[in-house]
Phi, psi and omega in degrees: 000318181307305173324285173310315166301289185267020137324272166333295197278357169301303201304333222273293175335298198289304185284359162278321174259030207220268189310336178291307179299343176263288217287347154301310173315289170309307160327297194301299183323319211267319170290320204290302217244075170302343168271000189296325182103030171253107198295025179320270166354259164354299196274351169259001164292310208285325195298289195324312164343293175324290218290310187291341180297331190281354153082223157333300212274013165241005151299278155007289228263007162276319207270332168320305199309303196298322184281351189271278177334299201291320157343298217262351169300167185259133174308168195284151193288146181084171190285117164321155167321151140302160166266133176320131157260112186094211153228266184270350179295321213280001173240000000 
């Protein structure tokens, strides 16, 4: 059952940061070609708005998001760096 759970959250995990990267794209897309007709812009203004017209409670409750999101990253893939043995001798 653990198994399957964290199955289910890799898909989940891969396709959020999958989804995320088209929407930076498509963002990108949206500044360079402002006529392609994709109201991206517009529509993370119309978002900022929102949060900020909420005064605290849309600070919070962005700041959840963000501690909630970073949580949910996968650490980075391979073995970290070794830690240095010694100092100026080893060179």
């Amino acid at each position: 059952m653990k198994d399957q759970i964290q199955f289910l959250t890799g898909i989940v995990r891969t396709l959020t940061d999958f989804l995320v990267s088209v929407a930076i794209v498509v963002l990108m897309v949206d500044i360079l070609f402002p006529d392609a007709g994709l109201p991206i812009v517009e529509n993370i203004a119309v978002l900022v708005e929102g949060i900020s017209s909420e005064g605290l409670a849309g600070l919070v409750a962005l700041l959840l998001f963000f501690m909630f999101y970073r949580q949910n990253q996968s650490p980075a893939a391979g073995p970290s760096s070794p830690p240095s043995q010694g100092g100026a001798e080893n060179y």
